[in-house]
C-alpha positions in Angstrom: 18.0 3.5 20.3 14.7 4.2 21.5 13.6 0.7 21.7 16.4 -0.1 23.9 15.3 3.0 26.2 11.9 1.4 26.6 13.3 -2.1 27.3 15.6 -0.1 29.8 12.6 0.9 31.4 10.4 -1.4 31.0 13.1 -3.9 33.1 13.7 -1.2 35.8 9.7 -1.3 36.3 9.4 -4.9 36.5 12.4 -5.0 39.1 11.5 -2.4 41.7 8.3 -4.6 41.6 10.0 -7.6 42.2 12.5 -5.9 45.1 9.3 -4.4 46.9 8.7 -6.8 49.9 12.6 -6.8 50.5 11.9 -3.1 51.6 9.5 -4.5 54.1 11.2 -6.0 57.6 8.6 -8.5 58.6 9.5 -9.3 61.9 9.5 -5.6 63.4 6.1 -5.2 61.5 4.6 -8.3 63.4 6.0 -7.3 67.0 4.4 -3.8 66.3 0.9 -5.1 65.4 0.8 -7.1 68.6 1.7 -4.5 71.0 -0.9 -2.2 69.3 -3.3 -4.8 70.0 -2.4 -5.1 73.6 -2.0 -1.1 73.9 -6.2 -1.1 72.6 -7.8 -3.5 75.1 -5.9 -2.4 77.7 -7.6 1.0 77.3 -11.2 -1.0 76.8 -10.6 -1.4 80.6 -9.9 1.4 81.4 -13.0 2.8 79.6 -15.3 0.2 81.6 -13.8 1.0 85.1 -14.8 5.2 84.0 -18.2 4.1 82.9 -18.7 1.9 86.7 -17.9 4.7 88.2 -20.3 6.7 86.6 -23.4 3.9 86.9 -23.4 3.4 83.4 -22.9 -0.3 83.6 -24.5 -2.9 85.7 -22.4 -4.6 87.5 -23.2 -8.5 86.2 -22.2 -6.9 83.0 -18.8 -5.5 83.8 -17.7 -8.5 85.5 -18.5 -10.1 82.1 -16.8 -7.9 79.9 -13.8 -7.0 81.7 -13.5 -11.0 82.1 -13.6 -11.2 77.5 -11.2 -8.3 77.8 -8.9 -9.5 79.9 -9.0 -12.9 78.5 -8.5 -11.0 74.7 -5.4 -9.2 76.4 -3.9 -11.8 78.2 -3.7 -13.9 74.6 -2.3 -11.0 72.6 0.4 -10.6 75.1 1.3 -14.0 74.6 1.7 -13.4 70.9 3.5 -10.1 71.3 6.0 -11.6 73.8 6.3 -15.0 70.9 7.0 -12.1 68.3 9.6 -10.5 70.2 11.7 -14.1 71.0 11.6 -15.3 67.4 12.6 -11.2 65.8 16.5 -12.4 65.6 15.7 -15.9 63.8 13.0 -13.7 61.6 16.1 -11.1 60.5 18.0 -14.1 59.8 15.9 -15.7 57.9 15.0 -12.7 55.5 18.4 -12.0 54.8 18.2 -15.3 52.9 14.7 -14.2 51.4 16.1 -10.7 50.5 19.3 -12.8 48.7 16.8 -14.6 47.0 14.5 -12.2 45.2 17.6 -10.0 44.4 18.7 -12.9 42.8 15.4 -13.4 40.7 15.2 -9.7 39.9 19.3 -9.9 38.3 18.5 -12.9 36.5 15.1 -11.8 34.8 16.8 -9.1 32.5 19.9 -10.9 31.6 17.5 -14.3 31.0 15.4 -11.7 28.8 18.5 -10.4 26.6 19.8 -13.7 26.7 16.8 -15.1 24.8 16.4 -12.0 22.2 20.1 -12.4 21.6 19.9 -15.6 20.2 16.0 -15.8 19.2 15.2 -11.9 17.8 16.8 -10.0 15.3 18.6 -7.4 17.0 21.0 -5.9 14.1 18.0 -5.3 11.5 18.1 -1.7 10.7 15.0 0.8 11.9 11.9 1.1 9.4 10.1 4.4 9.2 6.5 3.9 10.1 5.6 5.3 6.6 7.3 2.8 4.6 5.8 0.0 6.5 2.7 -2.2 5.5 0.3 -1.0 7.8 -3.0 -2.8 5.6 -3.7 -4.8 2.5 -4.4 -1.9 0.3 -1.6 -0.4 1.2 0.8 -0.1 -1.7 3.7 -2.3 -0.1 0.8 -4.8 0.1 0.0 -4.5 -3.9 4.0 -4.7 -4.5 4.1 -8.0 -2.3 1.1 -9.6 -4.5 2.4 -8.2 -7.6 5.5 -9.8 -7.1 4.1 -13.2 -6.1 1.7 -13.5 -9.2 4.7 -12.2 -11.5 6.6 -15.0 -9.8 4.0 -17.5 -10.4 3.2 -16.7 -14.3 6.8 -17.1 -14.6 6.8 -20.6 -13.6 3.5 -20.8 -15.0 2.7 -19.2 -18.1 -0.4 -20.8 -19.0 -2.0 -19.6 -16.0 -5.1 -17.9 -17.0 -6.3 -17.1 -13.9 -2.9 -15.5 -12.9 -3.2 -13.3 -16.0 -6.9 -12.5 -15.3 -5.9 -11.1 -11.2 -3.1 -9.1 -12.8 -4.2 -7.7 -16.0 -6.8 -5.3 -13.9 -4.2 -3.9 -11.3 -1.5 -3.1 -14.1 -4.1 -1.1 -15.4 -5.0 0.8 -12.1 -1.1 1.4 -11.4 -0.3 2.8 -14.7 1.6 -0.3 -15.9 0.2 0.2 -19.7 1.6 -2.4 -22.1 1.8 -4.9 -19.3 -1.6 -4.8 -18.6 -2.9 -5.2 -22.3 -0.5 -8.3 -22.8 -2.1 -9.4 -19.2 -5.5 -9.0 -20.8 -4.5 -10.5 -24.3 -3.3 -13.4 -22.2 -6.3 -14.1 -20.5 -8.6 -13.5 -23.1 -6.6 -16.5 -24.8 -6.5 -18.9 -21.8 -9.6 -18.5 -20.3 -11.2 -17.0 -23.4 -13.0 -13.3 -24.5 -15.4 -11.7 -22.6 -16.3 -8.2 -22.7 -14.4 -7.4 -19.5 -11.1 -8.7 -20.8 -11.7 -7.0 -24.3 -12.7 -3.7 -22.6 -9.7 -3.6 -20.5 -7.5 -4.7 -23.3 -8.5 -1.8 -25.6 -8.0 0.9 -23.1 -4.7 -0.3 -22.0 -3.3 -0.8 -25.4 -4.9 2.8 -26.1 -3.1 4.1 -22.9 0.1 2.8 -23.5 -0.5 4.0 -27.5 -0.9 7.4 -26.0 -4.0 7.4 -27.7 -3.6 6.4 -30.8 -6.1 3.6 -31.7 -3.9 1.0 -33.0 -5.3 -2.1 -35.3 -5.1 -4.3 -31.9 -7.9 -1.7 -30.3 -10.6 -1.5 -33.9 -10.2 -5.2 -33.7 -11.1 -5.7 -29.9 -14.0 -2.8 -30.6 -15.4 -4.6 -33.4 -15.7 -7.6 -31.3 -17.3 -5.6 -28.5 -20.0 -4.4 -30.6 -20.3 -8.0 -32.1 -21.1 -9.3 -28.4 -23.3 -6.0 -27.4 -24.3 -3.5 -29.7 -25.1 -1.0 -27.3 -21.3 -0.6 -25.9 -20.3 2.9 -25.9 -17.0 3.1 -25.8 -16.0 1.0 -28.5 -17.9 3.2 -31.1 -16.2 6.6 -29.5 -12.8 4.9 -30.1 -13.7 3.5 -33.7 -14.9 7.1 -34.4 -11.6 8.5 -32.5 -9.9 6.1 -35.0 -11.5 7.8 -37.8 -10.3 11.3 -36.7 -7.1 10.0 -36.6 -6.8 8.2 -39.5 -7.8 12.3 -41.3 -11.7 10.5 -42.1 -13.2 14.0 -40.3 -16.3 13.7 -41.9 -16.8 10.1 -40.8 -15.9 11.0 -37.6 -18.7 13.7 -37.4 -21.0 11.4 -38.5 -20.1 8.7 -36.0 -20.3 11.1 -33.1 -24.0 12.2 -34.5 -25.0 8.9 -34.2 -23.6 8.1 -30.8 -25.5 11.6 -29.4 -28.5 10.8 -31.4 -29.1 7.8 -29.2 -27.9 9.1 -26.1 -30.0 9.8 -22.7 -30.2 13.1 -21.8 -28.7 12.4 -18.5 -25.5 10.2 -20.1 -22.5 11.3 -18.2 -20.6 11.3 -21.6 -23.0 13.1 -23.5 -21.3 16.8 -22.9 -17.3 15.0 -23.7 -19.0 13.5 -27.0 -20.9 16.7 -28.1 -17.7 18.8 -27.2 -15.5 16.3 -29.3 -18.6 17.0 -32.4 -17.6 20.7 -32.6 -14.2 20.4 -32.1 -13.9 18.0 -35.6 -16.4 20.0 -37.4 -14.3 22.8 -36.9 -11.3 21.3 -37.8 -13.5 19.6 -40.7 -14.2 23.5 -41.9 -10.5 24.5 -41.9 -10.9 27.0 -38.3 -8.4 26.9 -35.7 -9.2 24.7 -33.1 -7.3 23.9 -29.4 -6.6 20.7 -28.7 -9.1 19.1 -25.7 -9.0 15.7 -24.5 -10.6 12.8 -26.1 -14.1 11.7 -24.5 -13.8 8.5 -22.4 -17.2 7.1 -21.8 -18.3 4.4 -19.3 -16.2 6.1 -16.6 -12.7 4.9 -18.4 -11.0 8.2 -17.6 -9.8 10.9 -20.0 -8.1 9.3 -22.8 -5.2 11.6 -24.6 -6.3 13.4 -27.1 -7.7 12.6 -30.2 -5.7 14.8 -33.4 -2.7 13.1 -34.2 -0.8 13.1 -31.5 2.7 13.7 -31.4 5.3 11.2 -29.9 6.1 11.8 -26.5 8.8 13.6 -26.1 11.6 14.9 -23.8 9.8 17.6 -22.6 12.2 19.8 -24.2 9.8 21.4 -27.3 8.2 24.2 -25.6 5.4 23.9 -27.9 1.8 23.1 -26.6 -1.1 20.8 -27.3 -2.8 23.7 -29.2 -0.1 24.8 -31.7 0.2 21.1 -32.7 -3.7 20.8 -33.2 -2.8 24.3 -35.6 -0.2 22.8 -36.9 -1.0 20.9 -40.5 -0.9 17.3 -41.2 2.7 17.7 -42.8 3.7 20.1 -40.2 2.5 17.8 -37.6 4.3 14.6 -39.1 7.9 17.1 -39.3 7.3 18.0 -36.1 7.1 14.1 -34.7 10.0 13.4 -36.6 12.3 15.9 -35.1 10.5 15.4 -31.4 11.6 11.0 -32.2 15.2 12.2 -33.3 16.0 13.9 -30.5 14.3 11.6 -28.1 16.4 8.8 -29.9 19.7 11.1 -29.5 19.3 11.8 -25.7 19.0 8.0 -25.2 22.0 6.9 -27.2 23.7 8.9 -24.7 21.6 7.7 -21.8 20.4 4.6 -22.3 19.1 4.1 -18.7 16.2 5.3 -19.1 13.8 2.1 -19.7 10.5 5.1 -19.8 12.3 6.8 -22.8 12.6 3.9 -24.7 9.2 2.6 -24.4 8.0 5.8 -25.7 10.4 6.2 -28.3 9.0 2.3 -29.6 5.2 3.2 -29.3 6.2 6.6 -31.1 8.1 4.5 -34.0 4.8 2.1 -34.2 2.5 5.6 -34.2 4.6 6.6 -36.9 4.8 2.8 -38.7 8.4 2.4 -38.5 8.4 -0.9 -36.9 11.9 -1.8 -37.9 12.8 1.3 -35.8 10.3 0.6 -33.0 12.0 -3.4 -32.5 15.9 -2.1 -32.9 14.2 0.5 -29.7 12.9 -2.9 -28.2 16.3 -4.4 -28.7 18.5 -1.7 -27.4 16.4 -1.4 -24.5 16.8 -5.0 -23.5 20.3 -5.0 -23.9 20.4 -1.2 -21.6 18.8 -3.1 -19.0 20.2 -6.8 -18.9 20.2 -8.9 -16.1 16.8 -6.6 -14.7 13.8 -9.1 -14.4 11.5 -6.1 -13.6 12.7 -3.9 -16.5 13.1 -6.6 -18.7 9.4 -7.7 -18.1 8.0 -4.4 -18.9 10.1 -3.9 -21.9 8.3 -8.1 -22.9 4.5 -6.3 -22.3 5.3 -3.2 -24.3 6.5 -5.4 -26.9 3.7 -7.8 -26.7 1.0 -4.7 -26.9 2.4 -2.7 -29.6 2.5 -6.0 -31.5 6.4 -6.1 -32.7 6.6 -9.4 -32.6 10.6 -8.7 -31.8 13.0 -10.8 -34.9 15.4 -13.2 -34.0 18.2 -12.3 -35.9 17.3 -8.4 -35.0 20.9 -6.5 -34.1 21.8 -3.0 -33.5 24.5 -1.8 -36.2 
């Protein structure tokens, strides 16, 4: 509406400028200016006549002027008196003018709604400012390139490159197991490189909620093949340690790793925290839970006991009273968390999050029959949805299901 409003305006503007010189009679304007002119040299002679009389002049002098005034004045009567005789043919003739520029001024708007009528796209509905794309970095700008690359690998699928651009900006929206099978895919078109491995083993540990699956030793063993200085890859092979119940090998790996660190190593304080933590666990005292270090900038990884599956949110029980719990305790507690989770989404099976969780926590607990039946149900909850579907294909890919073809739900 208020578009309309401003083209309402905006037209009204435009044609009061247009109509202007019909507001102006030109022929009473021109007799005007002429008698002024005849009005002003007649009093020129009057002014000379008062300054003979006073001796101001010579005579020679006003005989001369009085002769360039008179002959001004006799020439602008002339005019004046022309001005006059042609007034009626001049009123006539603007009528016509005046019929004219109305006539321009009517047609300009409907010529103007005419031609957005049938050229623009009046109907579309309004778009908030907010939800517009106001720059390339906006997210409806990553959207718009995610969906083109998606597109192309479609079509595609043995486009490295295309796997290369995406891999990095699943990872930076959150999109997990995509990423990782973005990065797996790479690394096999284009071939390994520590970028590709690096951001493979952090998005497979992500989407594992931390758990450092075989996929992630394997791709830190070949980090540390290629450089032997890598951090991160010997934090999550001694995270893997801790996980696997190996505390004293874990204590030992995180020794090593602050034995050769620099003082000034922004990891140093997440590493040396992690060091106590195990030992205490190591010694049998109660520990709470703290978040995994993540070296190399990587961000906080989840944390590094056990962890349970994710759940519904529905527990009530904390981070801490799992870390007391023990390691039988812990695996009951799992169990009953995956049950439930499994429950609410036989009733609810939209819910494409809850299955992906409910598969990685069947893989954390090796129940990978029960992790690609999760795959499968989810697949068939969300048929005919490219976008869910495709997620539900990259979580698949990184938890390494390798889905069966004669799997079915009973």
């Amino acid at each position: 509406m208020l578009l309309w409003v401003s083209f309402a305006i905006l037209t009204a503007a435009v044609v009061a400028y247009l109509l202007r010189p019909l507001r102006q009679a030109q022929g009473p304007r021109a007799i005007a200016s002429e008698a002024a002119d005849v009005a002003v040299y007649r009093d020129q002679l009057r002014e000379l006549d008062a300054e003979r009389e006073r001796g101001l002049i010579p005579a020679n002098e006003l005989e001369t002027a009085r002769a360039e005034i008179a002959r001004r004045l006799i020439k602008r009567a002339g005019k004046a008196e022309g001005a006059a005789a042609a007034a009626p043919k001049a009123a006539g003739s603007s009528k016509s003018t005046r019929a004219i520029f109305a006539s321009m001024a009517a047609l300009l708007p409907v010529l103007g709604i005419a031609l957005y009528l049938g050229m623009g796209s009046p109907h579309l509905p309004a778009q908030p400012f907010a939800a517009r794309d106001t720059g390339p970095g906006s997210e409806v700008a990553i959207a718009g390139l995610i969906q083109r690359v998606e597109e192309r690998l479609r079509e595609h699928p043995e486009d490295g490159k295309g796997w290369d651009v995406i891999a990095p900006i699943y990872l930076r929206i959150g999109r997990y197991p995509e990423a990782a099978h973005a990065f797996a895919e790479a690394s096999r078109l284009e071939g390994e490189s520590e970028r590709r491995l690096l951001g493979f083993a952090e998005a497979t540990l992500l989407a594992e909620s931390g758990v450092v699956t075989e996929p992630v030793r394997t791709a830190a063993l070949r980090l540390l093949q290629l450089d032997a200085t890598h951090v991160r890859p010997r934090v999550w092979l001694a995270l893997a340690r801790e996980q696997d119940g190996d505390l004293a090998g874990a204590v030992a790996d995180y020794r090593k790793l602050l034995s050769g660190a620099p003082d000034d190593a922004p990891w140093r304080d997440a590493v040396a925290e992690r060091l106590l933590l195990v030992e205490a666990r190591l010694k049998g005292e109660p520990v709470e839970a703290k978040p995994a270090p993540a070296p190399g900038g990587a961000g906080s990884a989840p944390q590094a006991t056990r962890p349970a599956a994710p759940t519904d949110g529905e527990a009530g029980v904390s981070s801490a009273d799992v870390a007391a719990m023990s390691r039988e305790q812990q695996d009951a507690f799992v169990g009953d968390m995956v049950a439930r989770l499994a429950t609410r989404l036989e009733e609810n099976p939209q819910d494409i999050e809850g299955w992906l969780r409910l598969a990685r926590a069947y893989k954390v607990l090796g129940r990978d029959d029960d992790a690609r039946l999760a795959i499968v149900k989810a697949r068939q909850a969300f048929a005919g949805d490219e976008g869910a579907l495709g997620r539900i294909a990259g979580a698949e890919n990184a938890l390494g299901l390798g889905a069966k073809e004669d799997q079915t739900t009973p």
